[in-house]
ROSE-4610 file (N, C-alpha, C; in Angstrom, 1 decimal, always signed):
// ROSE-4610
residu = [X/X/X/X/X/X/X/X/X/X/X/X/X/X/X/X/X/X/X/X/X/X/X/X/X/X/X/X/X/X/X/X/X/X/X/X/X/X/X/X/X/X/X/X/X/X/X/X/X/X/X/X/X/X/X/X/X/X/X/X/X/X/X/X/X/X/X/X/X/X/X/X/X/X/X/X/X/X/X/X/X/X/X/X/X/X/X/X/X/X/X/X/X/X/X/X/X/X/X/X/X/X/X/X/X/X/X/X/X/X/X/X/X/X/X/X/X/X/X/X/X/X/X/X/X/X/X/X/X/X/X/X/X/X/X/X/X/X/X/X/X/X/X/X/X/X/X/X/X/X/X/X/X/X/X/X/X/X/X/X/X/X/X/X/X/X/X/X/X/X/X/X/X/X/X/X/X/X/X/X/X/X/X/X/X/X/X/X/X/X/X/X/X/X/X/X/X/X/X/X/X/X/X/X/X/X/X/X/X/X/X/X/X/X/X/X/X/X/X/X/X/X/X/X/X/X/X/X/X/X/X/X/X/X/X/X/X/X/X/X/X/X/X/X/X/X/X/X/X/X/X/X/X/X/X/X/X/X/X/X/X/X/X/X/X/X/X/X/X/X/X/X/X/X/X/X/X/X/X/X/X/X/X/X/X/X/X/X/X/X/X/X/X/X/X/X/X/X/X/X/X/X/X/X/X/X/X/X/X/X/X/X/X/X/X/X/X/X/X/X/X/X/X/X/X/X/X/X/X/X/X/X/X/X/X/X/X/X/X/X/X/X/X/X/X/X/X/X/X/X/X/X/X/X/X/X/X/X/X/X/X/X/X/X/X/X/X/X/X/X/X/X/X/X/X/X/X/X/X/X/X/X/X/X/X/X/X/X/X/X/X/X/X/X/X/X/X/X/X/X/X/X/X/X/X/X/X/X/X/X/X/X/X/X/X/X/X/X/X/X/X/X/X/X/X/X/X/X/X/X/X/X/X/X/X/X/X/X/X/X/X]
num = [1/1/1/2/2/2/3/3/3/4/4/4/5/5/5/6/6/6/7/7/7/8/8/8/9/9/9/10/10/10/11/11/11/12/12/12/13/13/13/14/14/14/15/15/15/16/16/16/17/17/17/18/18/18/19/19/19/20/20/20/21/21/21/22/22/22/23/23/23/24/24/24/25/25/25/26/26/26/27/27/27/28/28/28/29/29/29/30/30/30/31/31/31/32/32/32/33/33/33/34/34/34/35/35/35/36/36/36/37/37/37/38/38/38/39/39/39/40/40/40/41/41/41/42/42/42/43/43/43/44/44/44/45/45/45/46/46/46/47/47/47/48/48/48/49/49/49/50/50/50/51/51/51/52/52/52/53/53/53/54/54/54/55/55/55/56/56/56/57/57/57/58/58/58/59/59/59/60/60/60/61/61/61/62/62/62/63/63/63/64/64/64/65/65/65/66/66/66/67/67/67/68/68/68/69/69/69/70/70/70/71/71/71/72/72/72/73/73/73/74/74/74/75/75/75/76/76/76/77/77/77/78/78/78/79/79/79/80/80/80/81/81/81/82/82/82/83/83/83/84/84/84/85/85/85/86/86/86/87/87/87/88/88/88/89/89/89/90/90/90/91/91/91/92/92/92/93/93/93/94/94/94/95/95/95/96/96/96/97/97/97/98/98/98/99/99/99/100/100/100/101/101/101/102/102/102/103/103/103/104/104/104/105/105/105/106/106/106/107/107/107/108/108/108/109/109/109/110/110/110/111/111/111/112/112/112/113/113/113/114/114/114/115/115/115/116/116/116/117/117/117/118/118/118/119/119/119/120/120/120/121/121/121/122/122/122/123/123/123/124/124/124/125/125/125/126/126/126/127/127/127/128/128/128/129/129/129/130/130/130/131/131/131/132/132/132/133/133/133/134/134/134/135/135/135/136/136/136/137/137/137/138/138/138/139/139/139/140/140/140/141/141/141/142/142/142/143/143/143/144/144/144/145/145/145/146/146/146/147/147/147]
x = [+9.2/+8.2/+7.1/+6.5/+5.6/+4.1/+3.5/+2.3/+1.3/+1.0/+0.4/+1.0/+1.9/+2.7/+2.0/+2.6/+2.6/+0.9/+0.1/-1.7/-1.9/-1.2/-1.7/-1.3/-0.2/+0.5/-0.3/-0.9/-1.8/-3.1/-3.5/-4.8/-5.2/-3.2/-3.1/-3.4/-2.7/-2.3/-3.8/-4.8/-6.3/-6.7/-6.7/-7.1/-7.2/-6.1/-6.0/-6.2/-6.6/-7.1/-5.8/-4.9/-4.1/-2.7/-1.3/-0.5/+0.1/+0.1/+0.2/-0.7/-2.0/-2.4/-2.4/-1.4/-0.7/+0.5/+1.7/+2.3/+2.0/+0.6/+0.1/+0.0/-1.2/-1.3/+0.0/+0.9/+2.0/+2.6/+3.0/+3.7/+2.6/+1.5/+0.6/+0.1/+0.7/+0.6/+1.8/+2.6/+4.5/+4.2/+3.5/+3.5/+2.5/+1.3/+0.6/+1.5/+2.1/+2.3/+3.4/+4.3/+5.2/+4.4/+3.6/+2.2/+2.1/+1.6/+1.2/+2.6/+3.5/+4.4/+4.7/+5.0/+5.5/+3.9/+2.7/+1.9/+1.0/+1.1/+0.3/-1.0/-1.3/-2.5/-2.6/-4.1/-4.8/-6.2/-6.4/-7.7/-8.5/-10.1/-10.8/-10.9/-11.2/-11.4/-12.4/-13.1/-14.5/-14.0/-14.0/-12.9/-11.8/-11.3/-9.8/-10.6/-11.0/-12.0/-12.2/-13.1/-14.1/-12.2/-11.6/-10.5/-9.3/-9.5/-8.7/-9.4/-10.8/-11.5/-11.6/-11.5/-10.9/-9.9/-8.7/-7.5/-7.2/-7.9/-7.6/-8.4/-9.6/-10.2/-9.4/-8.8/-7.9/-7.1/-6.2/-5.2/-5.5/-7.1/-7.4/-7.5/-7.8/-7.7/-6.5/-5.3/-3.9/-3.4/-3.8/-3.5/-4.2/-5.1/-5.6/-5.0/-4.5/-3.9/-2.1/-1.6/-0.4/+0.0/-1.2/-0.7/-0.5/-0.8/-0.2/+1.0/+1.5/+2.3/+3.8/+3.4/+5.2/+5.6/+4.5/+5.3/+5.9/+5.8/+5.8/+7.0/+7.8/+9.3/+10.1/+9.3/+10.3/+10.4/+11.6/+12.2/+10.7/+10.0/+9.3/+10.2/+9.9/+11.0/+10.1/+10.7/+10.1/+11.0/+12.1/+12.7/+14.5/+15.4/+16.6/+17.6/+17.5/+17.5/+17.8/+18.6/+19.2/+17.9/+16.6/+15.7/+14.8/+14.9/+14.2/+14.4/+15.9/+16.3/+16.1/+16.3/+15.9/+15.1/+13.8/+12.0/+12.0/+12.5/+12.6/+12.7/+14.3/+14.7/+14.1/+13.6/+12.8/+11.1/+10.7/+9.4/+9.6/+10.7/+11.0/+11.6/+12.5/+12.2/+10.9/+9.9/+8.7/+8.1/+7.9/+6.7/+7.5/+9.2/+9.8/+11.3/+10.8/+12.2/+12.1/+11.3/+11.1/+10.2/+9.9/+9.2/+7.5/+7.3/+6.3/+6.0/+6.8/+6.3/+5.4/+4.4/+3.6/+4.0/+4.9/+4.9/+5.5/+6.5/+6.9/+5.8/+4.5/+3.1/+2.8/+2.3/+2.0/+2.4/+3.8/+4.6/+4.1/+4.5/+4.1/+3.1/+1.7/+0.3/+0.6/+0.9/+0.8/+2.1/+2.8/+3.6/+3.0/+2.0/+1.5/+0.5/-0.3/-1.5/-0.7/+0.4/+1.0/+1.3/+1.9/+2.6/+1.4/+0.1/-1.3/-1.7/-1.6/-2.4/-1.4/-0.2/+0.5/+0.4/+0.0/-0.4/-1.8/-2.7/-3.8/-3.9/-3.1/-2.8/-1.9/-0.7/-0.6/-0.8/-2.3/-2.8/-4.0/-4.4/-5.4/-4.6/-3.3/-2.7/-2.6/-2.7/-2.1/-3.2/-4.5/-5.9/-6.1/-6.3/-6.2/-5.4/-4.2/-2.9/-3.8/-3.8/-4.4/-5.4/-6.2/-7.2/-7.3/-6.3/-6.1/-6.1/-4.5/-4.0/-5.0/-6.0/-6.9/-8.1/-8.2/-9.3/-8.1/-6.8/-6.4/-6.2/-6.4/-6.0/-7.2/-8.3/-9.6/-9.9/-10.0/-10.0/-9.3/-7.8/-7.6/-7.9/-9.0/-10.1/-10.8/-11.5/-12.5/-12.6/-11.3/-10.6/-10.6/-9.9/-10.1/-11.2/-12.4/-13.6/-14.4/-14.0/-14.8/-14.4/-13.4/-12.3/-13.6]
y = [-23.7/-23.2/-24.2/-24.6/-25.5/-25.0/-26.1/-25.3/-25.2/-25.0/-23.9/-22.9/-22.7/-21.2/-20.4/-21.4/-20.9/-20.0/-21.2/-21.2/-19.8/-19.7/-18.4/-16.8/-17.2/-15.8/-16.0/-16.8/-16.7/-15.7/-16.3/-15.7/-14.3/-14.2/-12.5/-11.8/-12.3/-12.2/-11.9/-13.2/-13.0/-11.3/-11.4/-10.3/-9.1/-9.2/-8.3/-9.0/-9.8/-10.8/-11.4/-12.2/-12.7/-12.0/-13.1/-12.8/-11.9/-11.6/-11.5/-10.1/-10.0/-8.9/-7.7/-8.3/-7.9/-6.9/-7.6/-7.1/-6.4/-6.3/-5.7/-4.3/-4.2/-3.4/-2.5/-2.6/-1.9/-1.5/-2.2/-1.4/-0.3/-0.1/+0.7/+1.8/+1.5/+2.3/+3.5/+2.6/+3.3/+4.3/+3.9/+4.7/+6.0/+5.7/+6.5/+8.2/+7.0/+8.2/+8.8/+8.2/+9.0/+10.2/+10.0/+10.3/+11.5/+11.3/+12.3/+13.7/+12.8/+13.8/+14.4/+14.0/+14.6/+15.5/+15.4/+16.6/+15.8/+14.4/+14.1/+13.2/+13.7/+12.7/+13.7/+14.3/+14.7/+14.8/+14.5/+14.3/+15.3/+15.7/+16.3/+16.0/+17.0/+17.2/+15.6/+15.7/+14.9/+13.7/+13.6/+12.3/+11.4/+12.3/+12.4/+11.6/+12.1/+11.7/+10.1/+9.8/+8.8/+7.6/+7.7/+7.1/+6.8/+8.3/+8.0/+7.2/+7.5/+6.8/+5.0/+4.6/+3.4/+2.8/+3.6/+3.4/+3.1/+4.0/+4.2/+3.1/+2.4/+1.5/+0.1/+0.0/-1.0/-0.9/+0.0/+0.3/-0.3/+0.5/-0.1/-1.5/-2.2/-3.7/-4.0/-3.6/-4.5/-4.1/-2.8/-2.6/-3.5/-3.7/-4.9/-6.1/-6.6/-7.8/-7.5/-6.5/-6.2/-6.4/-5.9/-6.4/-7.3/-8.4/-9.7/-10.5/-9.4/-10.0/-10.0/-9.1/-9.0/-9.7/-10.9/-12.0/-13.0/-13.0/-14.0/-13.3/-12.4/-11.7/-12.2/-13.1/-13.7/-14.9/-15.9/-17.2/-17.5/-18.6/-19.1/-20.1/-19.4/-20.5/-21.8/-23.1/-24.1/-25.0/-24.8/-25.2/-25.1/-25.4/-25.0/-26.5/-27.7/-28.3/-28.0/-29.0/-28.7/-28.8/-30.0/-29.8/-28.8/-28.4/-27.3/-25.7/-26.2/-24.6/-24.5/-26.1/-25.9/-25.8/-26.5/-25.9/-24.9/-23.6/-22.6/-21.7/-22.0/-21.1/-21.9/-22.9/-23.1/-22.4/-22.4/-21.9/-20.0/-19.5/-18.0/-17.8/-18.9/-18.7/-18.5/-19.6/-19.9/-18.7/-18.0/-16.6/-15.5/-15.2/-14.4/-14.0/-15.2/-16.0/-15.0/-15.2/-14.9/-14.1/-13.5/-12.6/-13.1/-14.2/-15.1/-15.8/-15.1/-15.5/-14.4/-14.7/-14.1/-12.7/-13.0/-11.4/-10.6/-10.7/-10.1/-9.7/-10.8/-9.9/-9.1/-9.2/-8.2/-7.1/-7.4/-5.9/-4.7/-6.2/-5.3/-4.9/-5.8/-4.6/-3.4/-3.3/-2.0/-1.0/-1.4/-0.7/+0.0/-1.2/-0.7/+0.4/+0.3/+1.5/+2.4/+2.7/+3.7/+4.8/+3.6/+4.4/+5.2/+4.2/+4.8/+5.7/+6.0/+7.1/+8.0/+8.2/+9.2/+9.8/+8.7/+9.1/+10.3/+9.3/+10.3/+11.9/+11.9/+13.1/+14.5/+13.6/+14.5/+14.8/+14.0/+14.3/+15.0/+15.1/+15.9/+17.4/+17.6/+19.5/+19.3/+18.7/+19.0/+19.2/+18.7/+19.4/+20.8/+20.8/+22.3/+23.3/+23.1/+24.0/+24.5/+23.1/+23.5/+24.0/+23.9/+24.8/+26.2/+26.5/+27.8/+28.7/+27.8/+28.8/+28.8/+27.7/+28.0/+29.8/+29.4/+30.4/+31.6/+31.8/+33.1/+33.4/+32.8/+33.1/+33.4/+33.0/+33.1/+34.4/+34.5/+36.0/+36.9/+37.3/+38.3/+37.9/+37.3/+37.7/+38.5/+37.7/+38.6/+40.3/+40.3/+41.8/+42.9/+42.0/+42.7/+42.9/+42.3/+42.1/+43.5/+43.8/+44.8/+45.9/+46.2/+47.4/+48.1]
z = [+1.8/+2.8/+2.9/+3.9/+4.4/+3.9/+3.2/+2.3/+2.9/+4.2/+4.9/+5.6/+5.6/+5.2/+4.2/+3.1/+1.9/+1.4/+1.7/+1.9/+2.5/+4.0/+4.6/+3.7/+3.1/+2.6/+1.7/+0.5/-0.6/+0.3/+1.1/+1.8/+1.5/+2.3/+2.7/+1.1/+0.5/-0.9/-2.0/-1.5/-2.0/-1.5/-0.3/+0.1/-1.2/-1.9/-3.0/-4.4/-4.6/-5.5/-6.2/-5.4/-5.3/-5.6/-5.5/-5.7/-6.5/-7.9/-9.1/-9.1/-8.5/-8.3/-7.2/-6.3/-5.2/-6.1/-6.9/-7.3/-8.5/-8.8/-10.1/-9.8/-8.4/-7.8/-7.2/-6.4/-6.4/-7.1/-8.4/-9.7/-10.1/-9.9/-10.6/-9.2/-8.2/-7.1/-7.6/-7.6/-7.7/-9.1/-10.0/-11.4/-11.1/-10.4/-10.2/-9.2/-8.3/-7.4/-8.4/-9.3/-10.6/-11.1/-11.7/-12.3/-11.7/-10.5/-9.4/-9.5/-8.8/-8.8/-9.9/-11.1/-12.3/-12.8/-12.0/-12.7/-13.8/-13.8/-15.1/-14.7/-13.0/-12.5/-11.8/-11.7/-10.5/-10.8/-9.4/-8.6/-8.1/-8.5/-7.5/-6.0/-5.1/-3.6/-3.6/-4.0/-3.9/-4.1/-5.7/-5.9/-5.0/-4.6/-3.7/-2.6/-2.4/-0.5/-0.5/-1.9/-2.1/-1.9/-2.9/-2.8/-1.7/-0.7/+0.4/+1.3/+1.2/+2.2/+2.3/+0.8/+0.5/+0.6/+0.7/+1.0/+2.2/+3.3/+4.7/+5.4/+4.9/+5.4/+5.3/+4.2/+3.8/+5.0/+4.7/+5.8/+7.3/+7.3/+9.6/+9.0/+8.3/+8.2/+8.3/+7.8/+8.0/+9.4/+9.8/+11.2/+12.4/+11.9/+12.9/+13.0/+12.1/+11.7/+12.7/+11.8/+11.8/+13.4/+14.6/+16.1/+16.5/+15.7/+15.2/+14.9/+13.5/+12.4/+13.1/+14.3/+14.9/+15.0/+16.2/+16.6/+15.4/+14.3/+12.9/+12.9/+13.3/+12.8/+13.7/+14.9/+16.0/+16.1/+16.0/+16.5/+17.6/+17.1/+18.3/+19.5/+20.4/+21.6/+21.8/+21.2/+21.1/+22.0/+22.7/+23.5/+23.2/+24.0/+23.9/+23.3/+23.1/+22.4/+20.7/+20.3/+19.3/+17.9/+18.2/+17.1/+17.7/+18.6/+18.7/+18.5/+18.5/+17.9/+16.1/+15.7/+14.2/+13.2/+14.5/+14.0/+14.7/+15.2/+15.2/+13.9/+14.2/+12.6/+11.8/+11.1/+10.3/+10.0/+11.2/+11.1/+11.3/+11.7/+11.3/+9.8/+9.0/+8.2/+6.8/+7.1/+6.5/+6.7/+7.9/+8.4/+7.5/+7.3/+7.1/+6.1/+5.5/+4.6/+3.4/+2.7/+1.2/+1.0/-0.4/-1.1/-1.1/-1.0/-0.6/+0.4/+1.1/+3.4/+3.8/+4.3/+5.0/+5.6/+6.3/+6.5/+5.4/+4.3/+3.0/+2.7/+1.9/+1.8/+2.1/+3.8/+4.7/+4.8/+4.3/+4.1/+2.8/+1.9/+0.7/+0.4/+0.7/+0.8/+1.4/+3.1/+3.6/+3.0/+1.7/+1.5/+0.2/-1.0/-1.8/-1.1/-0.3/+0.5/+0.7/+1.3/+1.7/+0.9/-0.5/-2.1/-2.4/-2.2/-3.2/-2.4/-1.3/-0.5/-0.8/-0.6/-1.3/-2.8/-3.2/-5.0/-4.6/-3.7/-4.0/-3.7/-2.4/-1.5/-2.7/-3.5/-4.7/-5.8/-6.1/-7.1/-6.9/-4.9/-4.9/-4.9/-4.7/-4.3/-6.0/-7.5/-8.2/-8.5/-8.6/-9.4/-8.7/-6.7/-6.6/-7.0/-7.5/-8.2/-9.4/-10.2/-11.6/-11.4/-10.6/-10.5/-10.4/-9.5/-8.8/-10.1/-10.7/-11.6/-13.1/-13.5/-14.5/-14.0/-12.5/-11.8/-12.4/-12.0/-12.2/-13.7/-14.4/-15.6/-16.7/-16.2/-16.9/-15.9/-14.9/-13.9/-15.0/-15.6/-16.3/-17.8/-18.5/-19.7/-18.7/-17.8/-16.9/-16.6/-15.9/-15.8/-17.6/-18.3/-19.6/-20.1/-19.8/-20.5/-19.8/-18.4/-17.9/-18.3/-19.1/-19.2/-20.4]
């Protein structure tokens, strides 16, 4: 990959305080939302908010970008010529080759945000559950206590 290729995907990549913390972040998106679902993470309403609201801001940032990132998924037409068809596919592989091409990044942030906003969304219905059912169960002491 041409190391300003390479430079821009780091960029994208800083954005989340780099590489390594790109994929740190994900794996701990993926466990969270585990977490979540299996009932062993939740979140107050309030809490919940302050975090989606973080999440979702992130998010309009890569959407702004992302009306972008399409064209980086397409063969630039650089002429019909045989070196031009091969700094073609060369420069669509560099945008979209590997795990470390710009748009792969781009992907995988808005895929870690997507996992994490799902994490947060069910760990905010798993504190109101828990909640519900602590409210009903301290309600019948309540009920027996009036007897």
């Amino acid at each position: 990959m041409p190391e300003n290729v390479t430079n821009i995907a780091s960029q994208v990549a800083n954005v989340f305080g780099g590489e390594q913390q790109l994929n740190t972040m994900t794996a701990d998106a993926k466990r969270m939302l585990a977490d979540a679902q299996a009932g062993r993470w939740a979140v107050d309403e309030e809490t919940g908010s302050h975090l989606r609201r973080a999440v979702s801001h992130m998010q309009d940032q890569l959407t702004d970008v992302s009306r972008r990132i399409y064209l980086l998924k397409q063969a630039p037409k650089f002429g019909n010529d045989e070196y031009a068809k091969m700094a073609s596919t060369h420069f669509l592989h560099a945008m979209n080759g590997d795990d470390r091409s710009l748009v792969q990044v781009f992907e995988a942030a808005r895929e870690m945000l997507t996992t994490l906003n799902q994490a947060i969304e069910i760990a905010i219905s798993k504190y109101d559950s828990a909640d519900e059912a602590a409210s009903q169960a301290l309600g019948k002491f309540k009920d027996q206590g009036a007897r």
